[in-house]
Kinemage of the C-alpha trace (Angstrom):
@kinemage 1
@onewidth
@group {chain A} dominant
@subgroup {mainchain}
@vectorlist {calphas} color= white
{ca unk a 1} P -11.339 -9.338 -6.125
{ca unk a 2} L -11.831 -11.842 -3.312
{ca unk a 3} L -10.469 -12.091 -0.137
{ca unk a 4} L -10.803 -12.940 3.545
{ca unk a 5} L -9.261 -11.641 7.113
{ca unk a 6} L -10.263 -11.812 10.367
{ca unk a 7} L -13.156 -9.634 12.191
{ca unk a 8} L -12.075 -5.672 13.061
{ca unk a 9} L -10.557 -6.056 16.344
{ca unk a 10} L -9.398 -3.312 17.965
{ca unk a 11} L -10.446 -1.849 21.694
{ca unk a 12} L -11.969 1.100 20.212
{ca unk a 13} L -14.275 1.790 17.444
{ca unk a 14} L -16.323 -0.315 14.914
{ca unk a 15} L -15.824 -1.670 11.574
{ca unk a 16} L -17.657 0.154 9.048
{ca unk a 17} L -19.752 -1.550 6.533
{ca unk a 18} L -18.177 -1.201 2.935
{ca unk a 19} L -19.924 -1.969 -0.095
{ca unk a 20} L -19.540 -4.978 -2.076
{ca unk a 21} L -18.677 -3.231 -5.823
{ca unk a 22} L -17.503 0.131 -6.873
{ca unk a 23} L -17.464 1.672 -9.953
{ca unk a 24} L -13.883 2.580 -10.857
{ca unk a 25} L -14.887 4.708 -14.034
{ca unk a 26} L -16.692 6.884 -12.139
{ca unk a 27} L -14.572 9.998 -11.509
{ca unk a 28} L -16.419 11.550 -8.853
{ca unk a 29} L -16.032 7.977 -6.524
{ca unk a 30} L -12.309 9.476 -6.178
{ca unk a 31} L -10.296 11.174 -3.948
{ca unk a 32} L -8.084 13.809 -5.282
{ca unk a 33} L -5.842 16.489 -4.729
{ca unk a 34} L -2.958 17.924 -6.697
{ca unk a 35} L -0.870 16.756 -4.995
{ca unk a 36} L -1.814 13.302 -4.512
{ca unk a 37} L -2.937 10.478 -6.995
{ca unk a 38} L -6.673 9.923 -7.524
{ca unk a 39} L -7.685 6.941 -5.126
{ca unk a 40} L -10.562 5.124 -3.647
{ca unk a 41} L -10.468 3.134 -0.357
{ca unk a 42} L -12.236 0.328 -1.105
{ca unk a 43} L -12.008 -1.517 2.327
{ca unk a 44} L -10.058 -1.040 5.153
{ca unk a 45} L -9.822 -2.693 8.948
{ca unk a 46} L -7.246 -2.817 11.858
{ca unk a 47} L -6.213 -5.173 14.214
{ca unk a 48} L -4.554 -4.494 17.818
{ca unk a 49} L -1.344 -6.938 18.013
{ca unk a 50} L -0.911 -8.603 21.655
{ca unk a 51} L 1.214 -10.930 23.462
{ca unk a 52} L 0.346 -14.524 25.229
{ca unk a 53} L -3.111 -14.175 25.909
{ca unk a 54} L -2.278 -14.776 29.843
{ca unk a 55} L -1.199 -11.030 30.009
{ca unk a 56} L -2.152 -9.410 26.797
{ca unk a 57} L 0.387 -7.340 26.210
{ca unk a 58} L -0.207 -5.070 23.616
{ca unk a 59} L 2.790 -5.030 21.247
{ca unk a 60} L 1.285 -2.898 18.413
{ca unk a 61} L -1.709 -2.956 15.601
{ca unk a 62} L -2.008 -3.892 11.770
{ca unk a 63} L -3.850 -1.837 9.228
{ca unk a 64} L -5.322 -3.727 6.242
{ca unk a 65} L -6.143 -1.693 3.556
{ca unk a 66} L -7.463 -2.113 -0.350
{ca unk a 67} L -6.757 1.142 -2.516
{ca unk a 68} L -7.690 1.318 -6.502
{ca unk a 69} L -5.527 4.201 -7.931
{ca unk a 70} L -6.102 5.856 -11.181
{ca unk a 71} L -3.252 7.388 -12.726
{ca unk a 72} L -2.862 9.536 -16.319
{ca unk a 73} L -4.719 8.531 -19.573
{ca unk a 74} L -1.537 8.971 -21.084
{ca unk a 75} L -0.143 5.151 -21.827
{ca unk a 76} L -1.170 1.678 -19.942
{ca unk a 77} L -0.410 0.722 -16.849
{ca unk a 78} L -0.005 -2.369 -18.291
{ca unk a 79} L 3.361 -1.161 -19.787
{ca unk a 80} L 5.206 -2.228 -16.793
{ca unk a 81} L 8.189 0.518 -17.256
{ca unk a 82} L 5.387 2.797 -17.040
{ca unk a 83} L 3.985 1.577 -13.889
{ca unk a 84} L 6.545 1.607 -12.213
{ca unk a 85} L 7.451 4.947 -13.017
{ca unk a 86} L 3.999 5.979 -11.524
{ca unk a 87} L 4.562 4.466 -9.023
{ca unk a 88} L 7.992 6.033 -7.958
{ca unk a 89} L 6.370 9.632 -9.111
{ca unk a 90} L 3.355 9.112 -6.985
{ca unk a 91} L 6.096 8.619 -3.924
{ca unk a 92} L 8.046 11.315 -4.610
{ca unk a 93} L 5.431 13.544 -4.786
{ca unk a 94} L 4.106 12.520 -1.449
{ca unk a 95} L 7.256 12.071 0.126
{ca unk a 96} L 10.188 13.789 -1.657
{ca unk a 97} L 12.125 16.913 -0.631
{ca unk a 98} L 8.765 19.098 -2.416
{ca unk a 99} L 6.334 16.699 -1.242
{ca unk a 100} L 3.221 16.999 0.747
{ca unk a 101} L 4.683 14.842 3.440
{ca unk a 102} L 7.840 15.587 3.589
{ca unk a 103} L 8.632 16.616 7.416
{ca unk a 104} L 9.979 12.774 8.234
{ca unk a 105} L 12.104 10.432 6.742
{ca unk a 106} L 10.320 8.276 4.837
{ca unk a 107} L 11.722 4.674 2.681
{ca unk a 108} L 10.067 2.635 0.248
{ca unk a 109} L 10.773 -0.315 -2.603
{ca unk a 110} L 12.346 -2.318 0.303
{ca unk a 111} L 12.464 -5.658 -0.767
{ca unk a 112} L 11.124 -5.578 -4.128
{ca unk a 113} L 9.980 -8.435 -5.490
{ca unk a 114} L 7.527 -10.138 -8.354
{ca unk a 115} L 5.360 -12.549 -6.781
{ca unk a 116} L 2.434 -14.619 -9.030
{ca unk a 117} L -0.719 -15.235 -6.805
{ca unk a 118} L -3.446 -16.905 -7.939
{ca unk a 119} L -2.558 -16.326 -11.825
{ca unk a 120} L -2.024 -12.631 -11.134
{ca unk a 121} L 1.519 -10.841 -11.030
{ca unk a 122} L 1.574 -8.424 -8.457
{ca unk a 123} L 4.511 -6.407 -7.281
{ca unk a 124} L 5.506 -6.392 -3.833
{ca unk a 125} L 7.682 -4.288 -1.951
{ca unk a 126} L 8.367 -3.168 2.060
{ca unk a 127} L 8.362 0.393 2.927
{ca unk a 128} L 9.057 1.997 6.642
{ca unk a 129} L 7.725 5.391 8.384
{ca unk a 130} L 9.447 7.582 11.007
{ca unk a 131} L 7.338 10.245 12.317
{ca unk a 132} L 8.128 12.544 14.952
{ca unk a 133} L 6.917 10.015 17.491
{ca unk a 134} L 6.758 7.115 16.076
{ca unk a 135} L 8.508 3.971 13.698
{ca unk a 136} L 5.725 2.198 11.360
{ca unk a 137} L 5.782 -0.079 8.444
{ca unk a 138} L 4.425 -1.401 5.096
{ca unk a 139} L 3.946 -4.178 3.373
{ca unk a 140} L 2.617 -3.752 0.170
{ca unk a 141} L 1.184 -5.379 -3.116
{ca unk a 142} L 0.017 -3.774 -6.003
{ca unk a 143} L -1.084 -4.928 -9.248
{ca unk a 144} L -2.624 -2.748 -12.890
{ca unk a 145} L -6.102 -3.601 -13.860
{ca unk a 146} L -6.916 -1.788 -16.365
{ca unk a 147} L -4.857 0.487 -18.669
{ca unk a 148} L -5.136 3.499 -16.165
{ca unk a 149} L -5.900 2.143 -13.150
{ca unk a 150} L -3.603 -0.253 -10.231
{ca unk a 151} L -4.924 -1.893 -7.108
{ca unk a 152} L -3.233 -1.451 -3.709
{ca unk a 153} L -3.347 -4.038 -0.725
{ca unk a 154} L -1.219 -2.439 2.221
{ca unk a 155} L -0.588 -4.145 5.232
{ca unk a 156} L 0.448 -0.984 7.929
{ca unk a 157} L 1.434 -1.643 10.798
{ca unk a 158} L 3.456 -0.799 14.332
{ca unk a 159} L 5.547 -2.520 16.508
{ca unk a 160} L 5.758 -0.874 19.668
{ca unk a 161} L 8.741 -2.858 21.407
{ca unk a 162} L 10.361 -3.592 17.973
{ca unk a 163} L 10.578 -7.482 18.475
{ca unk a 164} L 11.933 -9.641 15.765
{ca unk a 165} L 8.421 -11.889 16.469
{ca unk a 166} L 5.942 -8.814 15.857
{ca unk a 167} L 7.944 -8.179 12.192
{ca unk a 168} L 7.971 -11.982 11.633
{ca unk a 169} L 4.655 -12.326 12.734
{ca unk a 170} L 2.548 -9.851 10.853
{ca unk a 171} L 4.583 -11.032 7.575
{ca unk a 172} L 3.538 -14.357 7.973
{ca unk a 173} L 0.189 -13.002 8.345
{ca unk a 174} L 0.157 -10.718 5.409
{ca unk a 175} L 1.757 -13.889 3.177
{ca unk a 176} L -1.547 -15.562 4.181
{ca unk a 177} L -4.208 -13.478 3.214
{ca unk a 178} L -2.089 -12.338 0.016
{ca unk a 179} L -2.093 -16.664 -0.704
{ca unk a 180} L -5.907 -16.640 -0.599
{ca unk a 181} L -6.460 -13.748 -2.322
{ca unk a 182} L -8.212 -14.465 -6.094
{ca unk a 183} L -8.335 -10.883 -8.547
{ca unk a 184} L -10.470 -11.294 -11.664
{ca unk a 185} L -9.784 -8.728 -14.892
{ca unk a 186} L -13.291 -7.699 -16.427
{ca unk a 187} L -13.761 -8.629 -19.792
{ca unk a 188} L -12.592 -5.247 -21.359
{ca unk a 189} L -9.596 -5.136 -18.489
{ca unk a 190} L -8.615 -8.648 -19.987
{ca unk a 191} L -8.585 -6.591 -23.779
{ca unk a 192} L -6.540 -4.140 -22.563
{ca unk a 193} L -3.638 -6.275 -20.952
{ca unk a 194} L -3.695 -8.054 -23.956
{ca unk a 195} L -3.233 -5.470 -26.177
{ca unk a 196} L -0.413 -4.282 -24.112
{ca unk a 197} L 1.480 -7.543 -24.052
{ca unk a 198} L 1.108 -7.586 -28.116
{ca unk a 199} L 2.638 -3.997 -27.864
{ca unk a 200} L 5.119 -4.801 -24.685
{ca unk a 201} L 5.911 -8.150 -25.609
{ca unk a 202} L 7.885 -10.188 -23.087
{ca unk a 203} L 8.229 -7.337 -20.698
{ca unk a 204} L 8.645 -8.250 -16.813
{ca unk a 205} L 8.787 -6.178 -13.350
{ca unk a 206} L 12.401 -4.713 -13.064
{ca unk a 207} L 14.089 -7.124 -11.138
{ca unk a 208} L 16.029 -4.959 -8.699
{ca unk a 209} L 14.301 -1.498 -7.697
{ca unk a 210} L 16.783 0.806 -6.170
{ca unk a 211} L 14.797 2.001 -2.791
{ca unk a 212} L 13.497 5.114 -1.881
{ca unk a 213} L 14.900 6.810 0.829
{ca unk a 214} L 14.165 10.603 2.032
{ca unk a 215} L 15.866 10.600 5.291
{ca unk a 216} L 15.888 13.430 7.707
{ca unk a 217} L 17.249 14.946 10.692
{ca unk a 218} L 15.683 13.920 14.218
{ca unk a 219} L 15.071 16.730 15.927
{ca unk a 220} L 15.896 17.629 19.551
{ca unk a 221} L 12.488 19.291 20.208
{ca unk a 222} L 9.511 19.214 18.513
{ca unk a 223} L 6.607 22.052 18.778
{ca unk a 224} L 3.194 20.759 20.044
{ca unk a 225} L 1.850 21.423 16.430
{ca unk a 226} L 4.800 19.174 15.294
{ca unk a 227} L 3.825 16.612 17.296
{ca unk a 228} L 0.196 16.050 16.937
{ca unk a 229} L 0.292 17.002 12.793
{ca unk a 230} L -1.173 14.120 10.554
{ca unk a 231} L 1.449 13.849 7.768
{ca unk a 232} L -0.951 11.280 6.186
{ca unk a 233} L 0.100 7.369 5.182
């Protein structure tokens, strides 16, 4: 996969160096937890959103991030109907009434959409975060490449004052990098999504996807723990 963004820029901290190629059939390279699906963060970097550069207002940040998830060895992820159920399992684990992360409400599948880049087909979709605190959103793409594993490329991102321009903005942003972005199937990834067509012939991304949406009570007053808990991304 190739693609370009702009330097880390952020007021605190450093980009760390990432390596060029990881081995995605390598078990042990990946996170995992029962609860969650098996992933590796391939690269990641944030950028702090301002205003006219005369006063610099800071209006929020944007967090790029690349993911390759590996789901079951039961089926392809090239059987789209398949995929997508994966990925609406993966959410509701994370995010559903039993979920891991379940203390907020939490929406997802926004906007769904196909979208060919580059040759690829990718599925995009919008999703949106309220933590105890906070508002934040997603922009996401995410594409199979190989029969059990997907790519993820997740713009997150807040916008403190919630103006039309920051949403409009970091979209337009997101659109760009997605434009220049060129993903290359290995040789025996290229065998596999061929075989699948031959076996899913015709098939295409569902053209509607009803959203998720777990959406809970604010509450009047939080606990300390409450407020400074992680309940993850």
């Amino acid at each position: 996969m190739q693609f370009a963004v702009p330097p880390f820029c952020i007021e605190w901290g450093r980009q760390r160096d990432w390596p060029d190629t990881f081995d995605i059939y390598d078990s042990s390279a990946f996170c995992k937890t029962e609860e969650r699906t098996a992933f590796l963060k391939c690269f990641e970097s944030r950028w702090d959103i301002k205003g006219l550069p005369v006063w610099k207002t800071e209006l929020g940040w944007i967090e790029f991030s690349i993911t390759v998830f590996k789901l079951s060895e039961t089926g392809s992820a090239f059987n789209l109907r398949k995929f997508e159920s994966d990925l609406l399992d993966q959410y509701a684990r994370l995010y559903g009434p039993m979920g891991t992360f379940n203390k907020h409400s939490f929406e997802t599948f926004l906007d769904w959409s196909a979208q060919l880049i580059n040759g690829n087909l990718w599925i995009s979709y919008h999703g949106r975060k309220h933590s105890v605190s906070d508002t934040s959103y997603q922009l996401v793409w995410e594409t199979p490449i190989t029969d059990e594993h997907f790519i993820s490329v997740t713009f997150s991102y807040q916008n403190y004052k919630e103006k039309k321009t920051v949403h409009y903005a970091v979209e337009k942003f997101a659109q760009k990098i997605m434009t220049a972005t060129h993903l290359d199937l290995s040789p025996s990834a290229q065998e596999q999504k061929s075989a699948a067509e031959k076996q899913w012939p015709n098939q295409k991304y569902s053209e509607h996807m009803e959203p998720l949406r777990w959406i809970r009570p604010k509450k009047d007053f939080i606990s300390v723990e409450e407020y400074f808990s992680d309940d993850g991304k």
